[in-house]
C-alpha angles and dihedrals in degrees: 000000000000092000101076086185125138116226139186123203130182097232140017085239085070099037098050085048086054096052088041093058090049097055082045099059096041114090112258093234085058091053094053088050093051096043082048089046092053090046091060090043091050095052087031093230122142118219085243082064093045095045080054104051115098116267110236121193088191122103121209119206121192126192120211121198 
């Protein structure tokens, strides 16, 4: 997402080639960082709340029906 350009294509087969190419060519450890950067975002949680949240060991399993 360091391109902030705007483009237009003429299909979303082009389109869908151009955003393929760029994942391609981003390192996979970048990818993780920014997918883990969206899901704090999402949830709206920072990493500091996250380091001071209690660690649990213990795994909670619901059933729904």
């Amino acid at each position: 997402m360091k391109n902030k350009r705007i483009r237009i294509y003429k299909s979303f087969d082009e389109q869908a080639e151009a955003e393929a190419a760029t994942v391609a060519q981003q390192p996979p450890l970048e990818r993780i960082r920014e997918t883990v950067e969206l899901i704090l975002r999402a949830y709206n949680v920072t990493r500091e709340e996250l380091n001071s949240r209690k660690k649990s060991n213990h795994i909670k399993i619901l059933e729904y029906k």
